[in-house]
C-alpha positions as protocol buffer text, in pm:
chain_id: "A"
residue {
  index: 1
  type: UNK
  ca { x: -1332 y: -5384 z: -6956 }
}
residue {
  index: 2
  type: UNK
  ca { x: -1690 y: -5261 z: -6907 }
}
residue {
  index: 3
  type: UNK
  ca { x: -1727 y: -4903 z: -7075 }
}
residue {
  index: 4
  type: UNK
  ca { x: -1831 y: -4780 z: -6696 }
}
residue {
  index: 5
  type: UNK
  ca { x: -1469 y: -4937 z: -6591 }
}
residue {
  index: 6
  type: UNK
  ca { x: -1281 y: -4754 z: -6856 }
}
residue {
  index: 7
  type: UNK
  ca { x: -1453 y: -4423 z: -6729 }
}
residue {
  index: 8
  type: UNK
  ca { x: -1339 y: -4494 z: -6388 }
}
residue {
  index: 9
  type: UNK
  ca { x: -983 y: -4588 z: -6509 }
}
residue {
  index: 10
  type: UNK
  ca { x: -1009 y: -4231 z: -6734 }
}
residue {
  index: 11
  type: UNK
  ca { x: -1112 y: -4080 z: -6360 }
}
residue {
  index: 12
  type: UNK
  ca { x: -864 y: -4214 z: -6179 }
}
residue {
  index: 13
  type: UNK
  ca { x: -572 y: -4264 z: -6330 }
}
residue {
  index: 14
  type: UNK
  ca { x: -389 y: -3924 z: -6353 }
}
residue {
  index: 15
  type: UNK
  ca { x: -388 y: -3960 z: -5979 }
}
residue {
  index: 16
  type: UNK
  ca { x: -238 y: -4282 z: -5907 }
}
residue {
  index: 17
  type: UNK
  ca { x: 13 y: -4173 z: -6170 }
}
residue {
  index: 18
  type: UNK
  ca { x: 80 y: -3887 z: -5976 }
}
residue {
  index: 19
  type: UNK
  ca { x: 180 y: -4066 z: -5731 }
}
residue {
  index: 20
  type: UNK
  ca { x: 394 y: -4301 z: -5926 }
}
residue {
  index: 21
  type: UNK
  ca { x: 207 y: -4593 z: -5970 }
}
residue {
  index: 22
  type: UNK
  ca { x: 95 y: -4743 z: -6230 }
}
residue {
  index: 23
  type: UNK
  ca { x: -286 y: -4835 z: -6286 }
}
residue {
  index: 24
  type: UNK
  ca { x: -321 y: -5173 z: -6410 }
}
residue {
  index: 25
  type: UNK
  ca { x: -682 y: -5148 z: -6439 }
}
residue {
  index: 26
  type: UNK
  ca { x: -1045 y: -5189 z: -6273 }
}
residue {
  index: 27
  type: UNK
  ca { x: -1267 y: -5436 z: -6192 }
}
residue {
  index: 28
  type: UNK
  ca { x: -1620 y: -5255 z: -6102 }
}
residue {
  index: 29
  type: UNK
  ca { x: -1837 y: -5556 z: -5952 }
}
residue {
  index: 30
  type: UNK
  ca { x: -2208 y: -5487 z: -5885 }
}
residue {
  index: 31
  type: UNK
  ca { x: -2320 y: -5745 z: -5602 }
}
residue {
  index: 32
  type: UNK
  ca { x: -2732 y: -5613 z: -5574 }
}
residue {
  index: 33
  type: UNK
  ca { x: -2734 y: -5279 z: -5410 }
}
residue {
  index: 34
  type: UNK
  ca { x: -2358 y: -5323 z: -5328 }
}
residue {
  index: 35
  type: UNK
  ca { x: -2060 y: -5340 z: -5512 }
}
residue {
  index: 36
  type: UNK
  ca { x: -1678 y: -5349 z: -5504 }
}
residue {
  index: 37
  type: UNK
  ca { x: -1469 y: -5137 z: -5686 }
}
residue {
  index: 38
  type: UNK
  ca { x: -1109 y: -5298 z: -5733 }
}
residue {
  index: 39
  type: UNK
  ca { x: -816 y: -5130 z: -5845 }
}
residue {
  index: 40
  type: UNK
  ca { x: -526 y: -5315 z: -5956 }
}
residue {
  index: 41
  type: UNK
  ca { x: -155 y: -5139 z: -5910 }
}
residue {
  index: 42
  type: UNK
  ca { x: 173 y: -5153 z: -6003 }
}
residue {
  index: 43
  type: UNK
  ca { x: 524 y: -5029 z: -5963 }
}
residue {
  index: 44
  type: UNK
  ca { x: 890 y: -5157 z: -6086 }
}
residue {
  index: 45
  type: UNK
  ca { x: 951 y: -5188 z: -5703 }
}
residue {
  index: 46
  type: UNK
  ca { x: 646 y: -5384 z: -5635 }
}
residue {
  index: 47
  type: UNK
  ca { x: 386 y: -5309 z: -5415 }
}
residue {
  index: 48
  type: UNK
  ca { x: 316 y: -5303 z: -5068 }
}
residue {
  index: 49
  type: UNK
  ca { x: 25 y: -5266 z: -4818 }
}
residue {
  index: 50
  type: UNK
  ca { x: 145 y: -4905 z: -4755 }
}
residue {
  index: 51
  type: UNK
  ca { x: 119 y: -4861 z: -5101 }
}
residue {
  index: 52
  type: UNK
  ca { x: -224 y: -4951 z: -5152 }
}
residue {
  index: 53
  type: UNK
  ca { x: -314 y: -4731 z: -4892 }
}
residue {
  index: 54
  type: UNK
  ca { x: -156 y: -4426 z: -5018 }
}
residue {
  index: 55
  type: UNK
  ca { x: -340 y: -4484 z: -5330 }
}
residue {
  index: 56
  type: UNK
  ca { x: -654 y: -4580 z: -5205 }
}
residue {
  index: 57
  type: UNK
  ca { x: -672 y: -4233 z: -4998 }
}
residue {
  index: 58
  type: UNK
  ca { x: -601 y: -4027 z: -5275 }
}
residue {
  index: 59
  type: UNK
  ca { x: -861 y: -4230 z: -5525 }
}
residue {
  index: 60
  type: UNK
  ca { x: -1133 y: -4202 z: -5199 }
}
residue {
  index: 61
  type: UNK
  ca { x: -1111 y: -3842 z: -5247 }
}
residue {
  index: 62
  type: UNK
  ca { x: -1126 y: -3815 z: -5621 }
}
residue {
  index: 63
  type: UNK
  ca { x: -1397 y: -4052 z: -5577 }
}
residue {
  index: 64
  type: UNK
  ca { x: -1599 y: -3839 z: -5276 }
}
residue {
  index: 65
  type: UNK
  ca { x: -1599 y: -3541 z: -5502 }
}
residue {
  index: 66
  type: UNK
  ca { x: -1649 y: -3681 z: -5822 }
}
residue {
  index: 67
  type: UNK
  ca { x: -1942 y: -3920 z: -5737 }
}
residue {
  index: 68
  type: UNK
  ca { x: -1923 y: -4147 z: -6055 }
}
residue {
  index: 69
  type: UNK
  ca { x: -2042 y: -4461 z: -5851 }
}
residue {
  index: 70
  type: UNK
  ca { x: -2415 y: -4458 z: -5737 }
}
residue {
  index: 71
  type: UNK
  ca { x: -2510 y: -4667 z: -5426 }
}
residue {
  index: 72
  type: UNK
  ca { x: -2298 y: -4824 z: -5173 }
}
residue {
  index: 73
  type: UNK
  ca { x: -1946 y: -4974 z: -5252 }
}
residue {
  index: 74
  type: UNK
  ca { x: -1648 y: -5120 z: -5158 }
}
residue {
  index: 75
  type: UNK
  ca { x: -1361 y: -4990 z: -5240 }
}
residue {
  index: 76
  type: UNK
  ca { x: -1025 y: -5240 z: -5284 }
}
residue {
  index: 77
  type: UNK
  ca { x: -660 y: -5186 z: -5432 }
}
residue {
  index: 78
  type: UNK
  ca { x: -465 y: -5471 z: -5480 }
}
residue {
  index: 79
  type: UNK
  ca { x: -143 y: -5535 z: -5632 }
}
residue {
  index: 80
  type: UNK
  ca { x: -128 y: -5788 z: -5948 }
}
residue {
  index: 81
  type: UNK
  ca { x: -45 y: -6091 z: -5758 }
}
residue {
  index: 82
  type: UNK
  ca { x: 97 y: -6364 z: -5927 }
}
residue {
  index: 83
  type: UNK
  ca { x: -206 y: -6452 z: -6106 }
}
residue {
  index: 84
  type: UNK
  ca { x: -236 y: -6118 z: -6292 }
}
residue {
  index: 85
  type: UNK
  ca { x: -492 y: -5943 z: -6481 }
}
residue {
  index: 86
  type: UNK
  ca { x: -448 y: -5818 z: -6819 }
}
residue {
  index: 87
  type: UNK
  ca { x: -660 y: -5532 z: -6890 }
}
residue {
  index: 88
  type: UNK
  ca { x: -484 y: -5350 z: -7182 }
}
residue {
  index: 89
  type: UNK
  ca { x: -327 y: -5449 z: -7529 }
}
residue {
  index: 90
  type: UNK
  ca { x: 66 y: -5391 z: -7351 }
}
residue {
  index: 91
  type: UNK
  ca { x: -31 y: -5617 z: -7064 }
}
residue {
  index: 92
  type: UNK
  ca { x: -99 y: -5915 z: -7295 }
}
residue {
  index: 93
  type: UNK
  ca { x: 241 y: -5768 z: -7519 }
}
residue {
  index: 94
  type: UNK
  ca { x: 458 y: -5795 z: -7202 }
}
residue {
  index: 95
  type: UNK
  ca { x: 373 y: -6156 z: -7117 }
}
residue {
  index: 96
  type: UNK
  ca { x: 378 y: -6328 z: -7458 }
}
residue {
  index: 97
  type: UNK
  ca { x: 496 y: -6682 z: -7413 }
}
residue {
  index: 98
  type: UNK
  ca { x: 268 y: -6675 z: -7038 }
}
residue {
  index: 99
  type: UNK
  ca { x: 5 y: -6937 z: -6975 }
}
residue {
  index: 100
  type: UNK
  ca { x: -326 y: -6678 z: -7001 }
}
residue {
  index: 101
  type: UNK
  ca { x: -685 y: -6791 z: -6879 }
}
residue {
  index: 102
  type: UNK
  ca { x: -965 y: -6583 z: -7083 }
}
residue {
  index: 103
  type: UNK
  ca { x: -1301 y: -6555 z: -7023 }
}
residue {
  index: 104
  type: UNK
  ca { x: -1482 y: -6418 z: -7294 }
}
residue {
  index: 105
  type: UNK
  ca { x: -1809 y: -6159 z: -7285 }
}
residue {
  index: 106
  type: UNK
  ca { x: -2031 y: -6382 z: -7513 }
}
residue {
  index: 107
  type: UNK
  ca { x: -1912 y: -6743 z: -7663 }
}
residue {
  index: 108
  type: UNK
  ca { x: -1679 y: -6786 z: -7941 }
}
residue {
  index: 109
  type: UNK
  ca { x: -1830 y: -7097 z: -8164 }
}
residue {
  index: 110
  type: UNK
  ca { x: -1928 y: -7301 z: -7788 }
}
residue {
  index: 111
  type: UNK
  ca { x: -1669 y: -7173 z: -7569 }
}
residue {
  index: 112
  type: UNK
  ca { x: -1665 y: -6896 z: -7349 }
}
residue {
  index: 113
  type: UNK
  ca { x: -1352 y: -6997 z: -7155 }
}
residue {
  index: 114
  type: UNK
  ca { x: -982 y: -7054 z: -7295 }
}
residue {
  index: 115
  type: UNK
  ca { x: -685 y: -7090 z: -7125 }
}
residue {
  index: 116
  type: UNK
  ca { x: -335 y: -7144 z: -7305 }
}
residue {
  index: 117
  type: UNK
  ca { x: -22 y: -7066 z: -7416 }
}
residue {
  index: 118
  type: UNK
  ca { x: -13 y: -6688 z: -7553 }
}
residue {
  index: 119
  type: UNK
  ca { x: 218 y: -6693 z: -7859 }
}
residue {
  index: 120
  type: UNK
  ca { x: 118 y: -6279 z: -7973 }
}
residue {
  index: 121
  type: UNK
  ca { x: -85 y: -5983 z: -8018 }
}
residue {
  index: 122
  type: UNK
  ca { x: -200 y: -5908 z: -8355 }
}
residue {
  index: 123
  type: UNK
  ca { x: -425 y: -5715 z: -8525 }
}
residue {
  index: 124
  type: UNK
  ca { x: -634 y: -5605 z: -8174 }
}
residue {
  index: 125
  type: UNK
  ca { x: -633 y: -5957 z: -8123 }
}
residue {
  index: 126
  type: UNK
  ca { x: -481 y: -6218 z: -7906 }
}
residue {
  index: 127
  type: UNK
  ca { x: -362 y: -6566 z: -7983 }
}
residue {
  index: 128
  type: UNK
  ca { x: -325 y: -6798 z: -7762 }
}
residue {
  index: 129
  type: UNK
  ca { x: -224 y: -7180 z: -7826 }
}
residue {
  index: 130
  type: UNK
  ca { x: -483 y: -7441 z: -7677 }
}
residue {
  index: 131
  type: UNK
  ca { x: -452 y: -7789 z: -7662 }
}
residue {
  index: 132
  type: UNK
  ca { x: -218 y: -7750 z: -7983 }
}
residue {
  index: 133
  type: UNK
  ca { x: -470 y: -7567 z: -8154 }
}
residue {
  index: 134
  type: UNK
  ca { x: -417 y: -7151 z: -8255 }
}
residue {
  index: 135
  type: UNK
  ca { x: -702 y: -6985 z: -8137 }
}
residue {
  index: 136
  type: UNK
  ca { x: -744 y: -6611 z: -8211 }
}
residue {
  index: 137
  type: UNK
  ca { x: -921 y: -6402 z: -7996 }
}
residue {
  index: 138
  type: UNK
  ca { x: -1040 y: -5984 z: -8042 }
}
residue {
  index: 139
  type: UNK
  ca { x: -955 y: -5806 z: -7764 }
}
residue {
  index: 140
  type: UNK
  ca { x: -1318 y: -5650 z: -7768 }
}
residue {
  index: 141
  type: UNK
  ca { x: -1442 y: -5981 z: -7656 }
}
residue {
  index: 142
  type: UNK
  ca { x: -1244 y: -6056 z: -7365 }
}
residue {
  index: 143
  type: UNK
  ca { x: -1427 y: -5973 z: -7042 }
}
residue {
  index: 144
  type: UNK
  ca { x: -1149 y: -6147 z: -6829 }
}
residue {
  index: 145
  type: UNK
  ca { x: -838 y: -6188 z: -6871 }
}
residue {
  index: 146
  type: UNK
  ca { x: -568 y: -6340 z: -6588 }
}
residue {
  index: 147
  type: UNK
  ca { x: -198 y: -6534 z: -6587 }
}
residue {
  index: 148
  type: UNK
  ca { x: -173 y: -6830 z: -6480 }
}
residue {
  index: 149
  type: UNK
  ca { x: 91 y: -6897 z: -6233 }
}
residue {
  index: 150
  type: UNK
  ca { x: 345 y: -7174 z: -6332 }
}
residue {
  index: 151
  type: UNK
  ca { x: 528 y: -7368 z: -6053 }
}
């Protein structure tokens, strides 16, 4: 997570809590002079599309008086889907034994993309299992992180 995203999340987070949700985390994606600002939601009763909205009302106003975005943006809140993200160290904890798809911020040897089995969390780090292989990767250097659904 960018350290812009983590401000936002700071920003914003005491109010989705308040209104018992959980935030999952952001995704702030600068297109040129436009960008989308995605918040991801959760709740043990899943979520719904009068959900989002009640959440993205109260984060518009937080947002309108707050002004931590410059320029133009678009602002989206979406559940997890099936194909979640994992933003934080409990995310990845929760799903151990998950197929995971990583993409990291800079390459790791010649790789920048790994997708496996995830067998823990260690150490801030995550290890996955790749093509039979134990690959260990810092949190620090993950810039994406999703599951990947298993039919």
């Amino acid at each position: 997570m960018t350290q812009a995203a983590k401000q936002l999340q700071q920003l914003l987070e005491p109010g989705v809590t308040a209104l018992g949700y959980e935030l999952l985390g952001i995704e702030h994606l600068a297109q040129g002079r436009h960008s989308v600002l995605r918040l991801y939601i959760d709740s043990p009763d899943g979520i719904t599309v009068e959900d989002c909205e009640r959440v993205s009302h109260q984060v518009s106003g937080v947002l309108e008086v707050e002004d931590p975005i410059k320029g133009q943006y678009t602002l989206e809140v979406s559940s997890p889907g099936l194909d979640r993200p994992l933003f934080k160290p409990e995310h990845y904890a929760r799903f151990i034994g998950a197929v995971v798809s990583l993409r990291l911020a800079r390459p790791m040897g010649v790789r920048r993309k790994f997708k496996g089995r995830l067998l823990a969390l260690r150490d801030e780090a995550v290890v996955i299992e790749q093509d039979g292989v134990e690959v260990v990767v810092p949190l620090e250097d993950i810039d994406k992180a999703h599951l990947v659904p298993q039919w």
